[in-house]
C-alpha positions in Angstrom: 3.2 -127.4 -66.7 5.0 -130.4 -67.7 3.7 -134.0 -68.1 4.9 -137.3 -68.7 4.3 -140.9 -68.3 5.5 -143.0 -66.0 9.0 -144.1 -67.4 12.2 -142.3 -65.2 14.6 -144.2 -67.4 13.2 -143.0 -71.2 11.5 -139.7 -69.8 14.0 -138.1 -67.0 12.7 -135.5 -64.6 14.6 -131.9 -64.1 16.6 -131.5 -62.1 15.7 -128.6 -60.5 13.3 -128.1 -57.3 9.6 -127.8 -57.9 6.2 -129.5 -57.7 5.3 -132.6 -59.2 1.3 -133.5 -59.6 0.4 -137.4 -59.6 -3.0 -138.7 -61.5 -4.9 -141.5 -61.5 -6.1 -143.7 -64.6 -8.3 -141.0 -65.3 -6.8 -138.0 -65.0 -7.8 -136.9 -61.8 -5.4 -135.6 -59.5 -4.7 -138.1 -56.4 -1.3 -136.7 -54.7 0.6 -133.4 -54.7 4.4 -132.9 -53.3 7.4 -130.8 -53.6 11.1 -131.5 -54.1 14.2 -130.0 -54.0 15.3 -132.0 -56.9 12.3 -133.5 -58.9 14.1 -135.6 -60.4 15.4 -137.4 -57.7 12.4 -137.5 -55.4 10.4 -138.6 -58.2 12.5 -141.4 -59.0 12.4 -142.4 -55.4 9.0 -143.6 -55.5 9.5 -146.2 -58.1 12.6 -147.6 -56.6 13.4 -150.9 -54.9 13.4 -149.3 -51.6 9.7 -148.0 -51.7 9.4 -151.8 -50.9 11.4 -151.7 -47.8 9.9 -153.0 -44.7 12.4 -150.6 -42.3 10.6 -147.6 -44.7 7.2 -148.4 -43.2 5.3 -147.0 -46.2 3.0 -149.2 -46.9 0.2 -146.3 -47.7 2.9 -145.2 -50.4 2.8 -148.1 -51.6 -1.0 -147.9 -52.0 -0.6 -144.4 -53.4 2.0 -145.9 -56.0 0.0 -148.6 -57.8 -2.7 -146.0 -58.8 -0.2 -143.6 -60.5 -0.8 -143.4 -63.9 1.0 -140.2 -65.0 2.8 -137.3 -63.6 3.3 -133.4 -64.2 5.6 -131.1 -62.8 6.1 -127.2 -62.1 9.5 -126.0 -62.3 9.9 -123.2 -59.5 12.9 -121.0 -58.6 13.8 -122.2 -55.1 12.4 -124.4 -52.2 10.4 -121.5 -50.9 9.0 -121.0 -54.3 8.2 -125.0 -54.0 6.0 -124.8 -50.4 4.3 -121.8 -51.5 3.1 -123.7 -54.8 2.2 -126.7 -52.9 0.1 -125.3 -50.7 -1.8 -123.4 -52.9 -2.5 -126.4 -55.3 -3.5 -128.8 -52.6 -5.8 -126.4 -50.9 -7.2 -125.5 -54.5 -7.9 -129.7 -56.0 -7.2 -131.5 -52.5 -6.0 -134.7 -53.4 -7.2 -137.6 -51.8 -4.0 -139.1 -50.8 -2.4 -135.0 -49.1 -2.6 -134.1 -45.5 -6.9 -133.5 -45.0 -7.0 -130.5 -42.5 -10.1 -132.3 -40.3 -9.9 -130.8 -37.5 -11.2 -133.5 -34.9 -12.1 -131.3 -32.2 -14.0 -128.1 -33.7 -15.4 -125.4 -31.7 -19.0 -124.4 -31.4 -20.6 -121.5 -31.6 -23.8 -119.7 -31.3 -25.8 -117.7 -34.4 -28.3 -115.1 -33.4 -29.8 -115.2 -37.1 -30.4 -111.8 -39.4 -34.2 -112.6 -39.4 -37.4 -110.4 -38.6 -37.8 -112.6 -35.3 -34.2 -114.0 -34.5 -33.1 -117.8 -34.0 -31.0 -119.0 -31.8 -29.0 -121.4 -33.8 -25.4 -123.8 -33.1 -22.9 -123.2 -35.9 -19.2 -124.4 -36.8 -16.1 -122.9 -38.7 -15.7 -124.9 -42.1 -12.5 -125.9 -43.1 -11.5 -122.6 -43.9 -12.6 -120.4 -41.3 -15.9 -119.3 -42.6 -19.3 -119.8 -41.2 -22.1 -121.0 -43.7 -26.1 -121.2 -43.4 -28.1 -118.4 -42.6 -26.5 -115.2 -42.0 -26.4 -113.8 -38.3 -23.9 -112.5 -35.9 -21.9 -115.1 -34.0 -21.1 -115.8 -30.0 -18.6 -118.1 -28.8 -16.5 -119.8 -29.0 -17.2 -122.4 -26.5 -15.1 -124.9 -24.7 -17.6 -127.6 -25.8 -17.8 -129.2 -29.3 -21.3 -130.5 -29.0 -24.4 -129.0 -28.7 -25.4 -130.6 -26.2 -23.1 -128.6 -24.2 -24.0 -125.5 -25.3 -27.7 -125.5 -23.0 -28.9 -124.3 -26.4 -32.7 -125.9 -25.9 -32.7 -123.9 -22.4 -31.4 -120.8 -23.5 -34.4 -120.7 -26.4 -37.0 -121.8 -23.2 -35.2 -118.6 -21.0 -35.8 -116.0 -23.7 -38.6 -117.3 -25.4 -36.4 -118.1 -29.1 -38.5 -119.4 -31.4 -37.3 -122.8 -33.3 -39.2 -123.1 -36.6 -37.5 -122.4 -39.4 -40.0 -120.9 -41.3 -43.2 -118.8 -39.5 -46.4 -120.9 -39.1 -49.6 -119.8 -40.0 -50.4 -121.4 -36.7 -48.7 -121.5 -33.4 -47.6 -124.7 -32.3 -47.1 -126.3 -29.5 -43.7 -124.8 -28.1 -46.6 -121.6 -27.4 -48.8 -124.2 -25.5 -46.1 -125.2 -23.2 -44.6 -122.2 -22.4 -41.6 -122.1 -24.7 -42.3 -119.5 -27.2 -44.5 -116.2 -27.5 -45.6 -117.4 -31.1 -44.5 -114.3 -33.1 -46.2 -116.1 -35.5 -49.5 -114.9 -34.9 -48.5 -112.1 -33.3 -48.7 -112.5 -29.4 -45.8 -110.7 -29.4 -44.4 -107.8 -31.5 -41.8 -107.3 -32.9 -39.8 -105.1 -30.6 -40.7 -107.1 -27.8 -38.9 -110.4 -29.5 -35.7 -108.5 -29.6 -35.8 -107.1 -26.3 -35.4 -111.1 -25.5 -32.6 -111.3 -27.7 -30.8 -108.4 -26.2 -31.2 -109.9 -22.7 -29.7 -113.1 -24.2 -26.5 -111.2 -26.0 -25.6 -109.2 -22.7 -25.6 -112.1 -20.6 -23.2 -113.5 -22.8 -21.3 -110.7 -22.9 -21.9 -108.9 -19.9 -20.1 -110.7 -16.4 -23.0 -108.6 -14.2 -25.7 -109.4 -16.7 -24.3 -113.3 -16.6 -24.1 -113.0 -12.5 -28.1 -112.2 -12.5 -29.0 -114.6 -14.9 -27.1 -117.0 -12.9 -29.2 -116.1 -9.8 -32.4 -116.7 -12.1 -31.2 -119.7 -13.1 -30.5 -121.0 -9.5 -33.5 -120.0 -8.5 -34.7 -122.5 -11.2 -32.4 -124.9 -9.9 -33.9 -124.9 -6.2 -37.7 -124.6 -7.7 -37.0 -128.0 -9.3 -34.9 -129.6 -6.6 -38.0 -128.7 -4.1 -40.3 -130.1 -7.1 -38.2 -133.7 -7.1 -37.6 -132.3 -10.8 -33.7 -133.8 -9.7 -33.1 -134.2 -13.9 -34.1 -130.6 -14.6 -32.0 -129.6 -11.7 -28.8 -131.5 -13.1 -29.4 -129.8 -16.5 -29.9 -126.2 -15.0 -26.7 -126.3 -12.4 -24.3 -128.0 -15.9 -26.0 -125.0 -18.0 -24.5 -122.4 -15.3 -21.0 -124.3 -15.5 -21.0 -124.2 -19.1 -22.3 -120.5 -19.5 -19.2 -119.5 -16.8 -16.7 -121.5 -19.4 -18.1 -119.7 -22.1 -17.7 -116.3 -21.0 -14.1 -117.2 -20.2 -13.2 -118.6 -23.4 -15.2 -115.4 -25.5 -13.1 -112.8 -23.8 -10.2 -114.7 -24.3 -10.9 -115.3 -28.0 -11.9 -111.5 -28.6 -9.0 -110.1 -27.1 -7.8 -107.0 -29.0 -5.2 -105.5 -26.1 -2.7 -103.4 -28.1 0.8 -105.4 -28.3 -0.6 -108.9 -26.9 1.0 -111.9 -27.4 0.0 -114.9 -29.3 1.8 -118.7 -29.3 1.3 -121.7 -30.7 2.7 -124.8 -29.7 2.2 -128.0 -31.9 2.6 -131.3 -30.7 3.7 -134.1 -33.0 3.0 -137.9 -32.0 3.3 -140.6 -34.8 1.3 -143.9 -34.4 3.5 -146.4 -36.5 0.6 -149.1 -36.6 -1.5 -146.8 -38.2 1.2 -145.2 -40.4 -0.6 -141.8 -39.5 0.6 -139.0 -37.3 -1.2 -137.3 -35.0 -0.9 -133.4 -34.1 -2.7 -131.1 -31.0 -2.2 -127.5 -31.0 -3.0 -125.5 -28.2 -3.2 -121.3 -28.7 -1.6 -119.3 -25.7 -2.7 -115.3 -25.5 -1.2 -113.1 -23.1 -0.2 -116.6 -21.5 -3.5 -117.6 -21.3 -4.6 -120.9 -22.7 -8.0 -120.8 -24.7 -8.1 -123.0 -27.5 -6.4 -126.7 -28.4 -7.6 -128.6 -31.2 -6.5 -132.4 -32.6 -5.6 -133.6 -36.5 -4.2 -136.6 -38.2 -2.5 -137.8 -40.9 -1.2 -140.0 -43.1 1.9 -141.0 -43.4 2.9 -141.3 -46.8 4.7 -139.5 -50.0 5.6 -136.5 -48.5 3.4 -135.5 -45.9 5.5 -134.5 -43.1 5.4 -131.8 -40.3 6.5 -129.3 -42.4 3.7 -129.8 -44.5 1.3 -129.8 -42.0 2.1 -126.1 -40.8 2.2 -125.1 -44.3 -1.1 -126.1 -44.8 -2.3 -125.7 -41.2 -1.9 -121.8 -41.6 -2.6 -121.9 -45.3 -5.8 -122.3 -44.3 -5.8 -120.6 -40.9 -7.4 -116.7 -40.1 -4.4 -115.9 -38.0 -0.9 -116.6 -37.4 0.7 -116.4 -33.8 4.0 -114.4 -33.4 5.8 -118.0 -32.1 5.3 -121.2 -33.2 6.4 -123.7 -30.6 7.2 -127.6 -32.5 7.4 -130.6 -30.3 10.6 -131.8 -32.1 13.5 -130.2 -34.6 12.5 -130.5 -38.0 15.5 -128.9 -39.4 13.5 -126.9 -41.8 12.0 -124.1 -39.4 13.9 -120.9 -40.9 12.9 -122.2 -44.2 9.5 -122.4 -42.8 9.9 -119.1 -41.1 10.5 -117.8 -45.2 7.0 -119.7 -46.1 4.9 -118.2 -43.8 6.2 -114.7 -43.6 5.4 -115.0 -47.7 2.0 -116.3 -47.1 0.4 -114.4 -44.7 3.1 -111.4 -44.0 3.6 -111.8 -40.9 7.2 -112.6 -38.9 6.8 -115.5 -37.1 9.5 -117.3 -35.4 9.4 -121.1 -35.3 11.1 -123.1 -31.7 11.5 -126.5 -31.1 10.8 -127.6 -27.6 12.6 -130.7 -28.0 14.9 -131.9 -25.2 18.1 -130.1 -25.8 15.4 -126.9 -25.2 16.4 -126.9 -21.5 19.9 -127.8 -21.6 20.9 -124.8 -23.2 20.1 -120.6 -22.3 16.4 -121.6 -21.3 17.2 -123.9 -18.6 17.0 -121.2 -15.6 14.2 -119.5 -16.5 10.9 -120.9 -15.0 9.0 -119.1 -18.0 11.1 -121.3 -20.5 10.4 -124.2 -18.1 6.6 -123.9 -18.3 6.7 -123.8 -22.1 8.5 -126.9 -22.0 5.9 -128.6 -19.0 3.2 -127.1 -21.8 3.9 -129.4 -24.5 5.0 -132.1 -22.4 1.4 -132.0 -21.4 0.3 -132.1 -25.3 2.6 -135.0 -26.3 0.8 -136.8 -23.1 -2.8 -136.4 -24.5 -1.8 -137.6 -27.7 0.2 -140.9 -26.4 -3.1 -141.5 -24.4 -5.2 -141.0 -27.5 -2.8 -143.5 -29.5 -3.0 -146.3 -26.7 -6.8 -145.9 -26.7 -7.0 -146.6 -30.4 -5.7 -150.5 -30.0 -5.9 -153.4 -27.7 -4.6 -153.6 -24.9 -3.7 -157.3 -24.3 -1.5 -156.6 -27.3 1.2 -154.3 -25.2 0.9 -157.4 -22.5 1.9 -159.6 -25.4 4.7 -157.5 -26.3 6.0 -157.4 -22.9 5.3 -161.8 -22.4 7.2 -162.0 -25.4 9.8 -159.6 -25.8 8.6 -158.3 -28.8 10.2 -155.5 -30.5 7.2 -154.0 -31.7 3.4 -153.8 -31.1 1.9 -156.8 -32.2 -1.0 -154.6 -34.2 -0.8 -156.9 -37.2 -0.4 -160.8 -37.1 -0.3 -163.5 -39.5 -0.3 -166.9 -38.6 0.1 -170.3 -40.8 -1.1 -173.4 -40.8 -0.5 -176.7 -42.8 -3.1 -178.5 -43.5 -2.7 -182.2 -45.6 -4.2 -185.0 -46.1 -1.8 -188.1 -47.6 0.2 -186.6 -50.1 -2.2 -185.6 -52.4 -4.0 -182.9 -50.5 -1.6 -180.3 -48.8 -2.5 -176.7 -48.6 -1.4 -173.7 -46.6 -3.6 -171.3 -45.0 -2.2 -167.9 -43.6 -4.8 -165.9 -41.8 -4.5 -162.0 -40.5 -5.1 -160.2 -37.5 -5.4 -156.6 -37.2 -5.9 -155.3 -33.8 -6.7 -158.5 -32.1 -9.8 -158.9 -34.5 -9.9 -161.2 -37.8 -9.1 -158.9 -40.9 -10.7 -161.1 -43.8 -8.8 -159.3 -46.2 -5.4 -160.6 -45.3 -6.7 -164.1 -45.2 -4.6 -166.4 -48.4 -5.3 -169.7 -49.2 -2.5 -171.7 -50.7 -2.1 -175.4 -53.0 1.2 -177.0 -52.4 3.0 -176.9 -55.5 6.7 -177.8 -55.0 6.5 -180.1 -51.8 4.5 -183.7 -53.5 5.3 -185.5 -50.3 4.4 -185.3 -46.7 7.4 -183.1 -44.8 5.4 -179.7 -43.1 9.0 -178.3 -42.8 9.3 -177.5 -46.7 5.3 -176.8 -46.9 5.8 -174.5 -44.8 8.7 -172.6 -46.6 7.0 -173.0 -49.1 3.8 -171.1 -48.4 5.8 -168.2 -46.1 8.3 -167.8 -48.9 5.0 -167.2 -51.8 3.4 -164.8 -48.8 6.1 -162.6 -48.8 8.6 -162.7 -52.0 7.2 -160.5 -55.0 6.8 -156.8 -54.8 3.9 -156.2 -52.5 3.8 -160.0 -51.3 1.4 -162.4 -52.3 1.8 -163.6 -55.7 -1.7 -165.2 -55.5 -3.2 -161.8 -54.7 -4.3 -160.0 -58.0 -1.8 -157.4 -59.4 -4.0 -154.3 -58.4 -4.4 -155.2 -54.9 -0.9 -156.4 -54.0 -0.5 -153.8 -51.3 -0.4 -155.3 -48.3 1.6 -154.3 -45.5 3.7 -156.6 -43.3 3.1 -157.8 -40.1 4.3 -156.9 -36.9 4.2 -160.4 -35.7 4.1 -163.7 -37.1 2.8 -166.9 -35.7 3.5 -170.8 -36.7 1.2 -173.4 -35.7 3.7 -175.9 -34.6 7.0 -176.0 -32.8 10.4 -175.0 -32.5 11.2 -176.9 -35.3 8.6 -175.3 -37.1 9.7 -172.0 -36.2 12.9 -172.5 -36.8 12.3 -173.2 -40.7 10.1 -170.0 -40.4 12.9 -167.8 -39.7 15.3 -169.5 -42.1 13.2 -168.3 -44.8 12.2 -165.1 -43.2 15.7 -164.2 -43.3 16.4 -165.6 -47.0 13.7 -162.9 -47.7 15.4 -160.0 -46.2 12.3 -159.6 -43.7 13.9 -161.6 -40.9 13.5 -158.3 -38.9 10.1 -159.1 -38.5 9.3 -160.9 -34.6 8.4 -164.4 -35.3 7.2 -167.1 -32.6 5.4 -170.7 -32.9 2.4 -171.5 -31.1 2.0 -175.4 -29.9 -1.4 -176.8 -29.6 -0.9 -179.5 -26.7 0.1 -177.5 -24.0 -0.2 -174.2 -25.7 3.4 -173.4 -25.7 5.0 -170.7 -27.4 8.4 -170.3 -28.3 10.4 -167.5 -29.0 13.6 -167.4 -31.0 15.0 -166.0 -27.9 14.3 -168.0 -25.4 15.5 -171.9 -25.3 12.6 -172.3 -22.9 8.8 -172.1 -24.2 6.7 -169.5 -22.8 3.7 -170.5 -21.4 1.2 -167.4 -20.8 -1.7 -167.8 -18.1 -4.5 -169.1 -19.5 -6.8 -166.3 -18.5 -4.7 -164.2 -20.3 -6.5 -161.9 -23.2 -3.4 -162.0 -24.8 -3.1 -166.0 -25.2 -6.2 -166.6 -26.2 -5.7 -163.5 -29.3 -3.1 -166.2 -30.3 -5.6 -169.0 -29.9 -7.9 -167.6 -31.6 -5.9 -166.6 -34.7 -3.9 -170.2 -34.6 -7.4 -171.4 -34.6 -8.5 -169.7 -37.1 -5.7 -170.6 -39.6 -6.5 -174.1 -39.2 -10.1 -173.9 -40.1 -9.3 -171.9 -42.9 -7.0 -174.1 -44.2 -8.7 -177.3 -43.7 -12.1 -175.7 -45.4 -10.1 -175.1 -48.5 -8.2 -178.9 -48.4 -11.9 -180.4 -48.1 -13.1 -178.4 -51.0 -10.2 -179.7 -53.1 -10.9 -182.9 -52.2 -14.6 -183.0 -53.0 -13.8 -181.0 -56.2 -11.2 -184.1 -57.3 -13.8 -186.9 -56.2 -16.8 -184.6 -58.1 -15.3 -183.4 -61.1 
């Protein structure tokens, strides 16, 4: 292993593909990546266009200012490269690589290796392996919570005990009819585990499950009768649930000889959160039985590719076809990586649009597939639109914006005669103040009254070094752009904004001005102001940030001017 300090001009990179290993200040390893070249890709973080607002990186940019050296690992191809990669990052798992947390694990159920058996709710860890006390496991279930599981009234059924550890004493789960308190031996042995073997064949047996289902809605009309309309809810859900569970356990333990198992993979990327989201959904023998949900960031090189590299890296079984949701132009490369890893021929598809408009488009099989992860992409666009505002998307379409408005900044002047002027530029991140982005700003090259200049001025210091905001310390300057900005003033106020949006090379960014009398916005689009309802969510966001700004700004020009008049 190669290392070397940052310096791409006096200490070149091979070029030749491998993996490259980035540490922080103290050694400890913070991001892992491959590259064809090393060189190259290397050299790409430190360039000009790591700054580049189009790029949308602003978590590399995070990831870049706490570099403090970097080693390398020559390998002999690409294939070579992934393999490595994935290895390493499931070995040190750096905080900045893809986390495989998946957001939707299944549940099971743990009948416990003990003398008198527990009945117990257990999970996968992140690689596929149950921990705790040893026992043999049921499930999975369609649930993730235990509180779908009926867990408390499968224990009351079959008389489970709870306790961790055997009293001396029975307690008072005996008393009310819960448990035969093996403790002090009201019930032996062999007795307890003819309980336990009731409980495992109704969860594996459908006539076993039919009678306990006729016990159970016996239960259900005893309570009903009793007004007991709560533990009747609970008992008619549990025999829901138990049905589901069944269903999903034979699926899940299907061993028919020559079955069939797929994968599709859906792919959605929220660009406000620079992260991308991912929901895979297991077919066997056509059936559906299991679809879980992970995130990422996006940053360095965590891509798609990388995901399913690490996905089944860590994964007990690989399906025979890997369905993607888009073309990554990498999948017989990937096809290399997996059969490597886990020895097993996999072929990888893309069920992207052209899918049906080529062989596949007159067969309904092919067509269903497709409908499939349509169906994926769906959830995850609904999962993405529930994580922000929603008066933001109205703004968006009042305005004509060309993005989300997710992140705003607004300025504000704020002077007093000539000798107190200051700028104030406040944040919002999701329609809520982010104190973080606020800046505070002390004319400096304005000395007379003219808010056009000022607010050059304070718009051009924002934005113009590096990571914008040369009064921000240099080891937090890594802010991230806005997707709107908002002047407190008018057109003409706006108009200056833009000028000097553009001089910056940001004048990309959607930029409108916000005037106080009538609340007026305008729009470098529109000769006309745009005045939004005033019960609008969306107007009073901008009110509230315009607001905001102001008070911001005039705190700081009163404490200058009580800080010149009390020395």
């Amino acid at each position: 292993m190669k290392s070397k300090e940052i310096n791409h001009i006096k200490y070149p990179y091979p070029h030749n593909p491998g993996v490259y290993i980035m540490k922080d200040e103290n050694g400890n390893i913070i991001y892992i990546g491959k590259a064809k070249y090393l060189d190259r890709r290397i050299k790409s973080y430190f360039s000009k266009n790591i700054q580049n607002l189009q790029d949308n990186n602003w978590k590399t940019r995070v990831l870049v200012t706490k570099i403090k050296s970097i080693d390398y690992i020559i390998t002999d191809n690409e294939i070579e490269a992934y393999l490595l990669e994935s290895n390493l990052i499931k070995k040190h798992r750096p905080i900045f690589n893809i986390e495989l947390k998946d957001q939707q694990r299944y549940t099971y159920l743990k009948i416990t290796d003990e003398t008198f058996p527990r009945l117990l709710v257990t999970r996968r860890n992140r690689n596929g392996h149950f921990t705790g006390t040893k026992g043999e496991i049921i499930g999975p279930f369609v649930k993730g919570s235990s509180r779908y599981l009926s867990v408390g009234l499968l224990r009351k059924m079959f008389k489970i005990r709870i306790c961790t550890k055997l009293p001396k004493k029975e307690c008072l789960e005996y008393h009310i009819g819960n448990c035969d308190a093996p403790c002090i031996n009201k019930i032996s042995e062999e007795q307890y585990k003819e309980n336990i073997v009731s409980l495992k064949k109704i969860l594996d047996d459908n006539e076993a499950l039919g009678n306990f289902n006729k016990k159970l809605e016996t239960e259900m009309k005893i309570a009903s009768d009793n007004r007991d309309y709560e533990r009747a809810i609970f008992i008619r859900d549990t025999l829901t649930r138990l049905q589901n569970l069944l269903h999903h356990q034979k699926m899940e333990n299907n061993s028919i000889e020559g079955y069939k198992s797929e994968e599709y993979i859906g792919f959605l990327e929220d660009e406000n959160q620079n992260n991308m989201h991912v929901m895979t959904l297991v077919s066997k023998n056509g059936i559906i039985n299991d679809m879980k949900k992970y995130q990422f960031d996006m940053l360095g090189d965590n891509s798609i590719e990388n995901f399913i590299c690490q996905y089944y890296h860590s994964s007990a079984k690989v399906p025979n076809v890997i369905y993607l949701s888009k073309s990554i132009g990498e999948e017989i490369n990937l096809q290399k990586v997996l059969y490597k890893m886990t020895g097993a021929e996999v072929k990888i598809i893309p069920l992207d649009s052209n899918y049906l408009l080529e062989e596949h488009q007159y067969k309904s099989n092919d067509i269903n597939k497709f409908n499939i992860m349509q169906l994926i992409l769906n959830n995850l666009l609904t999962y993405i639109e529930k994580n922000h505002e929603p008066a933001l998307d109205d703004l968006q379409k009042l305005l004509g914006l060309k993005r989300l408005p997710y992140i705003i900044d607004c300025f504000d002047i704020s002077n007093f005669g000539n000798d107190f002027a200051v700028g104030a530029c406040t944040r919002f991140m999701n329609g809520i103040p982010e104190k973080q982005g606020y800046r505070k700003f002390k004319i400096k090259k304005v000395s007379y009254q003219n808010d056009f200049l000022m607010m050059e001025e304070i718009i051009r210091r924002r934005y113009s070094s590096d990571k914008f905001g040369e009064d921000v310390p240099e080891d937090k300057r890594t802010d991230r752009f806005p997707d709107l900005i908002v002047i407190d003033g008018g057109k003409g106020h706006l108009n200056t904004a833009i000028a000097t949006l553009k001089k910056l090379g940001i004048g990309e960014i959607d930029c409108i001005s916000l005037a106080k009398e009538n609340e007026e916005v305008h729009t470098p689009s529109s000769a006309m102001p745009i005045l939004i309802p005033r019960n609008k969510k969306s107007l009073k966001i901008l009110q509230h940030i315009r607001d905001e700004s102001h008070r911001f700004g005039l705190t700081y020009n009163r404490y200058l001017r009580r800080k010149m008049l009390n020395p």
